[in-house]
C-alpha positions as CSV (number, residue, x, y, z in Angstrom):
1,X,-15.4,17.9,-30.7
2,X,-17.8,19.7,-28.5
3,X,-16.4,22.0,-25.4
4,X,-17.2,20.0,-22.4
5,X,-16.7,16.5,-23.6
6,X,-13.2,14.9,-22.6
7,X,-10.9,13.6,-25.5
8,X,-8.8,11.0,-25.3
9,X,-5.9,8.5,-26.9
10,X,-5.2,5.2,-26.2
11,X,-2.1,3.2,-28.0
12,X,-3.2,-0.3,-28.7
13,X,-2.7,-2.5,-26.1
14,X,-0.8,-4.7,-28.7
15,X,1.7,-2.0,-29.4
16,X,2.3,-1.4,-25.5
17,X,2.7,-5.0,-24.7
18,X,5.1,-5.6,-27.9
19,X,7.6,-2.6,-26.7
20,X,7.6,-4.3,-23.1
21,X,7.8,-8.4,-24.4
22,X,11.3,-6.6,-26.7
23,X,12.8,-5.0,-23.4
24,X,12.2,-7.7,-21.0
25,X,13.7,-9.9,-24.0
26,X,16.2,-7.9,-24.2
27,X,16.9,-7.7,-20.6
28,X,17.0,-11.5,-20.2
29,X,19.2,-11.8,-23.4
30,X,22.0,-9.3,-22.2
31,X,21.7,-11.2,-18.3
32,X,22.0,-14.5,-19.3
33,X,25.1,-13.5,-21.9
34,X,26.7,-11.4,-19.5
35,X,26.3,-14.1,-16.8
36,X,28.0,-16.7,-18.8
37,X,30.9,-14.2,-19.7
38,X,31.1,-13.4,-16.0
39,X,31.2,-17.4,-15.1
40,X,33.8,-18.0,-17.9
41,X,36.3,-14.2,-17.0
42,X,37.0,-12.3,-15.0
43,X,33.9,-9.9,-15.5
44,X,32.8,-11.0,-11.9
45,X,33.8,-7.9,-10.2
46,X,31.3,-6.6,-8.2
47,X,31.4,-2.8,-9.3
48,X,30.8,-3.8,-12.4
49,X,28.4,-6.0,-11.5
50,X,26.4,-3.0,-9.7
51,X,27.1,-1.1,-12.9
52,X,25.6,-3.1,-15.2
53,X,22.4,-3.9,-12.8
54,X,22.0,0.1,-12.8
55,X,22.2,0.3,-16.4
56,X,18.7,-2.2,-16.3
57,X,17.3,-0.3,-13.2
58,X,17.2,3.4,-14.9
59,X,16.2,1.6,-18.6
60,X,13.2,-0.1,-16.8
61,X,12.5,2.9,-14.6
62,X,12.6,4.9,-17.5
63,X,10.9,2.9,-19.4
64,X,8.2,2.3,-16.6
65,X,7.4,5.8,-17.3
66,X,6.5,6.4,-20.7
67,X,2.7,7.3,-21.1
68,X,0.3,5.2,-22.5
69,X,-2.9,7.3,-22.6
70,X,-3.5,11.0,-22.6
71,X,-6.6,12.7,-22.4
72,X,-7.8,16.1,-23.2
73,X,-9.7,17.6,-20.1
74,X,-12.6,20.2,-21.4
75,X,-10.9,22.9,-18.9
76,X,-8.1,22.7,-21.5
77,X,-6.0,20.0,-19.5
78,X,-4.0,17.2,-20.1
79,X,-3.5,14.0,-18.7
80,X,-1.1,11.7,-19.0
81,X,-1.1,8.0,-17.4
82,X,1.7,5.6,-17.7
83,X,2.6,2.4,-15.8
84,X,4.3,3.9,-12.9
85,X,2.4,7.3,-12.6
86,X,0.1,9.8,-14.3
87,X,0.5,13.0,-14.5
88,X,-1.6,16.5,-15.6
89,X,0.2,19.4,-17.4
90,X,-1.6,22.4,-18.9
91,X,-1.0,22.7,-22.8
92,X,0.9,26.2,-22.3
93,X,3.8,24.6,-20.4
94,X,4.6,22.8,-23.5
95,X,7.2,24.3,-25.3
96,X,7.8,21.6,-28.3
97,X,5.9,18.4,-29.4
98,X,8.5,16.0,-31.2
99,X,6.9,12.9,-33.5
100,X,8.5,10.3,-34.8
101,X,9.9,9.2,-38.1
102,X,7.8,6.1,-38.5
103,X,3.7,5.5,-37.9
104,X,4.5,4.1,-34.7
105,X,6.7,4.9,-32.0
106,X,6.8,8.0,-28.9
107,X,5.6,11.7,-28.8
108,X,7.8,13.7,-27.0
109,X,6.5,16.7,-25.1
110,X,8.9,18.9,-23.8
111,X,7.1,20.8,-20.8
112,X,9.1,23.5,-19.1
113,X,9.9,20.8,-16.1
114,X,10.4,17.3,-18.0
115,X,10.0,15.6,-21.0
116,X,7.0,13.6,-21.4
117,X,7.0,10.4,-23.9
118,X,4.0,9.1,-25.3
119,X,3.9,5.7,-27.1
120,X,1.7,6.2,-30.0
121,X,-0.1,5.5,-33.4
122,X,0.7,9.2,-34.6
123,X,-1.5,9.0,-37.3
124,X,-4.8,8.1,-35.1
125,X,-7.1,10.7,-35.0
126,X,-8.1,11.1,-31.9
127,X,-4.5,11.7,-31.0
128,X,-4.1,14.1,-34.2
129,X,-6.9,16.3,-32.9
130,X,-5.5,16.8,-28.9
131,X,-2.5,17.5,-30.6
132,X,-4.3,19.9,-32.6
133,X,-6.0,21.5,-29.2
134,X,-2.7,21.8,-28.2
135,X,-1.0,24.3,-30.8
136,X,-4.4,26.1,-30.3
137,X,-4.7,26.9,-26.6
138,X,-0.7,26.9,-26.9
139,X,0.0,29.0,-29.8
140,X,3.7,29.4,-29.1
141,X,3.8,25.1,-28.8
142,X,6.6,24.5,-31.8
143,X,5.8,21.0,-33.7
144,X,8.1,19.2,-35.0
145,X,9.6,15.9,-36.4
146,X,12.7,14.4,-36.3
């Protein structure tokens, strides 16, 4: 990897769309039971009913922004883009990068203002080698799995 050329990961576009296509499943599945407990009880109170439609809003909200893509700037840089927004956060505001038990599943960089969540192949190696950029401009960067 040369100096000035931009790095970059991509999850598979199959892996994105599968994690949506199981929440939106989900999401209709739990709706259409809890709709035909509410038509058949008494769960037809309306606090509850804005309960359970915030419970969905901050799951897809949350879910709206996991990250997708992250690229490796050559000033040192890192950007992330997700569905709802994309963001840039310097290597040395990253305290701790979490992986996953299994092949597939989110990166979690903990930055000194949020925690950042990248769907992910870990074992790619384009991904293997930002995350290797990062533990060298970031020395202090702790890695670790769960």
């Amino acid at each position: 990897m040369t100096g000035k050329s931009n790095r970059f990961y991509q999850a598979p576009g199959a892996l994105v769309a599968a994690f949506y296509i199981l929440l939106t499943a989900w999401t209709v599945v739990s709706i259409l039971f809890l709709g035909g407990k509410a038509l058949r009880s008494e769960l037809s109170d309306t606090l509850q009913w804005v309960m359970i439609a915030a419970v969905f809003g901050f799951t897809w909200y949350f879910s709206l922004g996991l990250f997708y893509r992250i690229s490796l700037a050559p000033d040192g840089s890192l950007y992330f883009k997700g569905a709802r927004r994309g963001l840039t956060v310097h290597p040395r505001e990253i305290e701790i990068v979490e992986g996953p038990y299994l092949p597939i599943g989110f990166v979690r960089f903990k930055s000194r203002k949020e925690r950042l969540y990248l769907i992910c192949q870990v074992r790619d190696a384009d991904l293997q080698e930002i995350l290797k950029r990062i533990g060298e401009i970031n020395p202090e960067v702790r890695f670790k799995t769960k």
